[in-house]
PLY file of the C-alpha trace (Angstrom):
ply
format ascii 1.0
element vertex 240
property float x
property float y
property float z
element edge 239
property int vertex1
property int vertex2
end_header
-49.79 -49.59 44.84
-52.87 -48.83 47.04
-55.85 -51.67 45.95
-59.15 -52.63 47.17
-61.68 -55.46 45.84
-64.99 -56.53 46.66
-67.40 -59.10 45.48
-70.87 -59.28 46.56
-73.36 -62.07 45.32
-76.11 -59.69 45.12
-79.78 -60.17 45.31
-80.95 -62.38 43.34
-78.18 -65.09 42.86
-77.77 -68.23 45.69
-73.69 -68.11 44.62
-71.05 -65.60 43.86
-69.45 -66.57 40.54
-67.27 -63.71 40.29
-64.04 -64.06 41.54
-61.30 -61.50 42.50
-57.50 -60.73 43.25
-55.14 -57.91 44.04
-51.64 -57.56 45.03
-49.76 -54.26 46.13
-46.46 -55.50 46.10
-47.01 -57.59 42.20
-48.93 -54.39 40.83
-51.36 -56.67 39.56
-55.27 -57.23 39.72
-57.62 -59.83 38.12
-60.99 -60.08 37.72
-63.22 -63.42 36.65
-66.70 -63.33 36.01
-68.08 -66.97 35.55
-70.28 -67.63 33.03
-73.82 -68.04 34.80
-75.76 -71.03 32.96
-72.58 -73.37 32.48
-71.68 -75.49 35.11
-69.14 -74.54 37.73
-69.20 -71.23 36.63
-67.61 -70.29 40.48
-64.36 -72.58 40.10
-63.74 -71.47 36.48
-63.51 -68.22 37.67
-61.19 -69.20 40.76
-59.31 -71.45 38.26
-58.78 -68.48 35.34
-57.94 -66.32 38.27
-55.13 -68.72 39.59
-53.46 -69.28 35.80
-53.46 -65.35 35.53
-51.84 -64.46 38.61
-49.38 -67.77 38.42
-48.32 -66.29 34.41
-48.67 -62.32 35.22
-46.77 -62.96 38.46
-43.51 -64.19 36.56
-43.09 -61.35 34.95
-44.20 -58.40 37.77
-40.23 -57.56 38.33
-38.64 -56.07 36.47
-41.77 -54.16 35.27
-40.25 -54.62 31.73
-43.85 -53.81 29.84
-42.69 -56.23 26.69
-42.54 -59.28 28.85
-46.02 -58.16 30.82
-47.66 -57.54 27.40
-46.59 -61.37 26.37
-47.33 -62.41 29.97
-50.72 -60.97 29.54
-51.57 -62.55 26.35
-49.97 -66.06 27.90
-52.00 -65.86 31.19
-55.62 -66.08 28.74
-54.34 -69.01 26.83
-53.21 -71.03 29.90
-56.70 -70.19 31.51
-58.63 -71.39 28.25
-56.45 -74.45 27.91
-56.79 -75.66 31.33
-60.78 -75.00 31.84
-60.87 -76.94 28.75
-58.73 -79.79 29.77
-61.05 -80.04 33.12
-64.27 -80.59 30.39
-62.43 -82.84 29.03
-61.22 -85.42 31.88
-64.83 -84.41 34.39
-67.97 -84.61 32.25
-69.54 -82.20 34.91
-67.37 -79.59 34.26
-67.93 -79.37 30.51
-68.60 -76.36 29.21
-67.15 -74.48 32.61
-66.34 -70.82 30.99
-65.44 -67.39 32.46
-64.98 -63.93 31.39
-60.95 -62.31 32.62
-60.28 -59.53 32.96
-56.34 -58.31 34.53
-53.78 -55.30 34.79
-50.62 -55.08 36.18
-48.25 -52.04 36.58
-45.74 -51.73 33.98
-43.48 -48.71 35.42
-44.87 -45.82 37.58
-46.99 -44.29 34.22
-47.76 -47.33 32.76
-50.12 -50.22 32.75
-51.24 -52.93 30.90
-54.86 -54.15 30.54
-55.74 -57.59 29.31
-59.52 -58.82 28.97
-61.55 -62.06 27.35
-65.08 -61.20 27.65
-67.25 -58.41 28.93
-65.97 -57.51 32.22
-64.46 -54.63 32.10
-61.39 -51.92 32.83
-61.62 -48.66 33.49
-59.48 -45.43 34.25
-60.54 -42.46 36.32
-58.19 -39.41 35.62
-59.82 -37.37 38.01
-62.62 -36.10 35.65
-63.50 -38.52 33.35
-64.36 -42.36 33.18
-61.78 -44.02 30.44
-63.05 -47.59 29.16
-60.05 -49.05 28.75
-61.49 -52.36 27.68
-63.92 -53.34 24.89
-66.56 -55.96 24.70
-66.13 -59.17 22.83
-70.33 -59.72 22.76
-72.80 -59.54 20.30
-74.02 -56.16 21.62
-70.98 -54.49 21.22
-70.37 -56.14 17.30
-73.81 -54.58 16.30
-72.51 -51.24 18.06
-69.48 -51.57 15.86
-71.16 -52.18 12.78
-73.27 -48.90 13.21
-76.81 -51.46 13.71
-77.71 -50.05 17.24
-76.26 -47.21 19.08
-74.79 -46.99 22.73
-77.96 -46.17 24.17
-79.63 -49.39 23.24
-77.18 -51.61 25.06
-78.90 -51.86 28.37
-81.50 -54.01 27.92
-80.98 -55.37 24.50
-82.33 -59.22 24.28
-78.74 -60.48 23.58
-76.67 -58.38 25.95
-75.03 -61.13 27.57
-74.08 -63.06 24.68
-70.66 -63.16 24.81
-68.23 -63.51 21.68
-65.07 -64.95 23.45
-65.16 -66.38 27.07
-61.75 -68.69 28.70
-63.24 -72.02 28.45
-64.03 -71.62 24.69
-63.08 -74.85 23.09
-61.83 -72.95 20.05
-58.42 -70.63 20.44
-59.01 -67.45 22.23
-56.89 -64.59 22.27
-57.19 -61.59 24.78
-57.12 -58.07 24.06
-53.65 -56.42 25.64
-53.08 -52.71 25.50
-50.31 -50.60 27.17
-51.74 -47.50 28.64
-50.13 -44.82 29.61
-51.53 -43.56 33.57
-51.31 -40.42 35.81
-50.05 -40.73 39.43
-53.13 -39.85 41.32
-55.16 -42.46 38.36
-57.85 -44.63 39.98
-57.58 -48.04 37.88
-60.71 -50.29 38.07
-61.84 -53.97 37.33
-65.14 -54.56 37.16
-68.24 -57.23 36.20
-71.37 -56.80 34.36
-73.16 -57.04 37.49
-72.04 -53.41 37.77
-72.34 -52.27 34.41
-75.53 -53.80 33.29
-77.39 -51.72 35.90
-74.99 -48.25 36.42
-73.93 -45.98 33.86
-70.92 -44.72 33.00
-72.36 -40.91 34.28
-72.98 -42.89 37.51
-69.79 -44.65 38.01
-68.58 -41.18 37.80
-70.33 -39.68 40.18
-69.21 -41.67 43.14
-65.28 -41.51 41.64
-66.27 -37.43 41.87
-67.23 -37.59 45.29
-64.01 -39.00 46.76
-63.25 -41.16 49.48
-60.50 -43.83 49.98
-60.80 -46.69 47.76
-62.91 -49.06 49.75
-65.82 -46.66 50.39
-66.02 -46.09 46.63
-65.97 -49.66 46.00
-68.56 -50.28 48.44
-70.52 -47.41 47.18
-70.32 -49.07 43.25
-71.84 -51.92 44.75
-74.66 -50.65 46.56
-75.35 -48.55 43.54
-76.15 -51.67 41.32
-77.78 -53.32 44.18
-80.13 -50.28 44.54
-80.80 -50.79 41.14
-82.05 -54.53 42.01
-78.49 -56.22 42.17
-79.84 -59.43 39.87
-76.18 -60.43 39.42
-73.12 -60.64 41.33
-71.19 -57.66 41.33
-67.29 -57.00 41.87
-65.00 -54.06 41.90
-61.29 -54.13 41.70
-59.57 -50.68 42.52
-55.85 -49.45 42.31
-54.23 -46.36 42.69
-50.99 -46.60 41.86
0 1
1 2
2 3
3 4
4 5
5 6
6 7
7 8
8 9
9 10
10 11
11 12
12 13
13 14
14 15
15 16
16 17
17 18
18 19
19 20
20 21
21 22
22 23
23 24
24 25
25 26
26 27
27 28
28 29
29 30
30 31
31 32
32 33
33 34
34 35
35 36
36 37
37 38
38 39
39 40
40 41
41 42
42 43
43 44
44 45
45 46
46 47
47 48
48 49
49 50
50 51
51 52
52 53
53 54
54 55
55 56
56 57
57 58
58 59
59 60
60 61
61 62
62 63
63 64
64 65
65 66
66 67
67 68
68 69
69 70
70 71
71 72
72 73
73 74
74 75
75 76
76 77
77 78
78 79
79 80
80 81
81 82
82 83
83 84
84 85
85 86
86 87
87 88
88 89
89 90
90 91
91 92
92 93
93 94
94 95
95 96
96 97
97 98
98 99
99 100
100 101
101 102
102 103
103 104
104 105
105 106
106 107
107 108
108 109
109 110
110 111
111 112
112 113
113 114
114 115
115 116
116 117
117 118
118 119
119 120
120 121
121 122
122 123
123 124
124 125
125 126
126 127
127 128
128 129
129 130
130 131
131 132
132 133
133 134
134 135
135 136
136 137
137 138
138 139
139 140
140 141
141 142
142 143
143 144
144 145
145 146
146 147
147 148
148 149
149 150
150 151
151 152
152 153
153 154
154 155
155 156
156 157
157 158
158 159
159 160
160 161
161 162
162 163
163 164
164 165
165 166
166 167
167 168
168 169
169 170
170 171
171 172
172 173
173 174
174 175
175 176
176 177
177 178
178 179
179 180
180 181
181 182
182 183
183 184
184 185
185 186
186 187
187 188
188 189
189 190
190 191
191 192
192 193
193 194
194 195
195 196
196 197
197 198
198 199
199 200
200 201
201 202
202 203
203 204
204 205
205 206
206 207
207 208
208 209
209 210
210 211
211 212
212 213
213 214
214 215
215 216
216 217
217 218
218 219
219 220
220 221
221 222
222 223
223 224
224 225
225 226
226 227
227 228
228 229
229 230
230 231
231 232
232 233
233 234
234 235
235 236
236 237
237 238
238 239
């Protein structure tokens, strides 16, 4: 696997809270947007980050996709459970949440995508932008239920409530899907601080216009800091 990431804290934030990882040789790539408001919203992302890669890593070989899909569902619930624990025993880190969002190569056309939150996966097939993930938030509920349309996202007054979030004191389940990729796919990872302020059309755009991995990263993220950057953004990219 070929794999990039970058995080940038933008320019409005004083901290990154995002948090990234990527690993040729595992196949697998995490992304952890902390929850901006709660306390230690940087080390609940490094902390989510660490249970994922600790659980998904178990399972990388054999890339037998039944044990990744349980891995993938086990890696959310140890995150949850241990930023809990932490609110528990340290009063200053009650509260601590984080969004997750993870992949990790289950055979040379296969992949599967796990996410808690809003942060999001993506496919490029060389034409078209695939959301692979969907949006546990209140936005994306009122999309379902036919209230507001697609358009009306950006900018809606409760766009960044989100529904489920590792940290939650209740149970929390991730969504897991197996999807099925094409050899020259581009997979990405990617927070809100890109996709609150670039489009999908966007996004596209720079996937059209080629270039190795890294310059399209870095061109994702001075997109959304051209379009005032008031969050951190991060990009995780794999070709596989």
């Amino acid at each position: 696997m070929e794999s990039f990431a970058r995080s940038d804290v933008g320019l409005v934030r004083k901290r990154n809270e995002d948090s990234v990882f990527v690993d040729n040789d595992l196949g697998l790539g995490v992304l952890a947007d902390g929850m901006g408001g709660l306390p230690a919203g940087d080390l609940a992302s490094r902390l989510a980050i660490e249970d994922a890669v600790d659980v998904m890593a178990r399972t990388a070989f054999p890339r037998d996709e039944n044990l990744l899909i349980r891995s993938a569902y086990d890696a959310a619930h140890r995150a949850n459970r241990r930023l809990r624990e932490l609110g528990a025993a340290y009063r200053r880190y009650a509260g601590a949440g984080t969004t997750l969002v993870y992949f990790a190569l289950a055979g040379e056309e296969k992949v599967v995508v796990g996410n808690v939150g809003d942060s999001r996966a993506y496919r490029w097939d060389g034409g078209i932008l695939h959301q692979l993930s969907r949006d546990h938030s209140v936005v994306q509920q009122a999309i379902d239920a036919g209230e507001i349309d697609e358009a009306e996202r950006r900018g809606h007054p409760q766009q960044h409530i989100i529904t489920r979030y590792i940290g939650d004191p209740r149970f929390v389940e991730a969504d897991v899907d197996l999807v099925t990729i094409g050899r020259t796919d581009i997979l990405m990872l990617c927070s809100d601080g890109l996709t609150d302020l670039v489009d999908d059309t966007d996004i596209s755009a720079v996937f059209s216009d080629g270039g190795s991995l890294s310059h399209i990263a870095d061109a994702l993220v001075d997109l959304a800091k051209g379009a005032g950057g008031h969050d951190n953004v991060s990009v995780v990219l794999a070709r596989p």
